[in-house]
N, C-alpha and C positions, 0 to 999 in steps of 0.2 A: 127458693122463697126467701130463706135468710141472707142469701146474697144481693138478693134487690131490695127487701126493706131495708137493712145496710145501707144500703147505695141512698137509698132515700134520706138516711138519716135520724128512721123513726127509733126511736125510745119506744121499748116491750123486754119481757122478760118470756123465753121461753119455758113452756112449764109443762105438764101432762106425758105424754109416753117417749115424747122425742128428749121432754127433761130428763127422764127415766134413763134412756138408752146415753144420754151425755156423761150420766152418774155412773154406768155401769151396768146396769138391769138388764138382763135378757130378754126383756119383753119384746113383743112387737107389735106395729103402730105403723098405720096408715097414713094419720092426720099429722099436722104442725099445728100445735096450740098455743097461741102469744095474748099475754095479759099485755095490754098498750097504754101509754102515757097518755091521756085526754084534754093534753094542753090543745087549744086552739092552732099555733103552730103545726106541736106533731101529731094533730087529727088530720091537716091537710097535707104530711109528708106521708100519711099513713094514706089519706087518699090517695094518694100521686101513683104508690108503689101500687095500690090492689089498680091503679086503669092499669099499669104496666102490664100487669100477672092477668087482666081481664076476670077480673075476680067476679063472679055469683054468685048466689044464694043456690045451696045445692038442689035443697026441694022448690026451685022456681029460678030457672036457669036465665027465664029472659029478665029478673029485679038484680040491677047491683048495687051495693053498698053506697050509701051516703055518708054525708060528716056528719050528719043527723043519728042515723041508725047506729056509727062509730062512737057518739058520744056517751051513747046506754051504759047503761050496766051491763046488757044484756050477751050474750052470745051469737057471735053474727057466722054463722055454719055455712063455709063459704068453699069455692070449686074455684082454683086458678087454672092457668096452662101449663104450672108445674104439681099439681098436685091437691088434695084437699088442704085446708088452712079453715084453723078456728080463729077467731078475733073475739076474745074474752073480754068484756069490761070489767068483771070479777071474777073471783075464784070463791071456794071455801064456802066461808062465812062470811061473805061481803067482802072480801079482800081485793082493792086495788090495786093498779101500778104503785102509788105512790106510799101503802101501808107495806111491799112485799119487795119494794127494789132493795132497802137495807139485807133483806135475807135471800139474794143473789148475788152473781160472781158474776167478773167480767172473761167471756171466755173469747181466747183467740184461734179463730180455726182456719189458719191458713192467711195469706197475704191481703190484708185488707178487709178482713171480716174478722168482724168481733160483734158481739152481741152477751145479753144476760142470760142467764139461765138460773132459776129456784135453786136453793140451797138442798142438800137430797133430806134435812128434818122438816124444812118447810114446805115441801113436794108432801112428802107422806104425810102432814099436818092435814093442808088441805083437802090430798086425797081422802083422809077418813071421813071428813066434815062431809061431804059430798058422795060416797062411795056405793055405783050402781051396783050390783051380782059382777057386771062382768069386772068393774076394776078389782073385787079383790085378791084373784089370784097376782094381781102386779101389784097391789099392795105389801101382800105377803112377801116378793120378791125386792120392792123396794127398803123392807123393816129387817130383812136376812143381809141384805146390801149395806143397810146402816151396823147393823148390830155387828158386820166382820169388818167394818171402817174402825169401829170405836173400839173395838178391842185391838186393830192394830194399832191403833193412837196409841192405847192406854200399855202395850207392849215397849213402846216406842219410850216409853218416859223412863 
């Protein structure tokens, strides 16, 4: 999935358990959750990639995403041919691509794929704002993961 939105060119930030396991965290995680750019351009390179991936809507297999439904705010809970994939329009507290791309990295994973991914205080930021029974144990895991970074920083000086 991250290698053909890549290939498309779309602007997203990965964020939720796959951001988790990028950072570190043991958790584990099914889905790919990506907060996406909602410029007009890369709503339609965002389109381009989910025909690639034959992306749907998981609970209604035969509805696929529109540049309509991509433009929301809302959460488009979607089934490609590589796997489940979320399409966030926000996070948190109302957080978009364009409020959360400063507290993201550019990460390169391998020859030709690069992509964002949340920062691990603004991962667990969000996480809290929003936080069902089931994330808090990867909560907990991701504030254990921050709390042994900052003390190695703070070793470090």
């Amino acid at each position: 999935m991250l290698r053909c939105l890549a290939h498309h060119g779309v602007e997203f930030i990965v964020v939720g358990g796959v951001g988790a396991v990028l950072h570190g965290s043991p958790v584990t995680t099914f889905d790919l959750d990506i907060v996406h750019a909602r410029t007009p351009d890369n709503l339609a390179r965002l389109d381009s990639a989910l025909r690639e991936m034959n992306a749907h809507y998981r609970a209604r297999p035969d509805l696929h995403p529109t540049i309509s439904h991509l433009e929301s705010d809302g959460h488009q809970l979607l089934e490609t041919i590589h796997g489940p994939l979320d399409v966030l329009g926000m996070i948190g507290c109302g957080e978009n691509f364009e409020s959360l791309v400063s507290h993201s990295t550019l990460l390169q994973a391998g020859e030709g794929l690069e992509f964002r991914v949340l920062d691990l205080e603004t991962l667990i930021r969000t996480k809290e704002a929003t936080a069902t029974e089931k994330d808090q144990a990867g909560l907990a895991a991701l504030r254990e993961l921050n709390r042994i970074r900052n003390t190695e920083t703070k070793s470090d000086h």
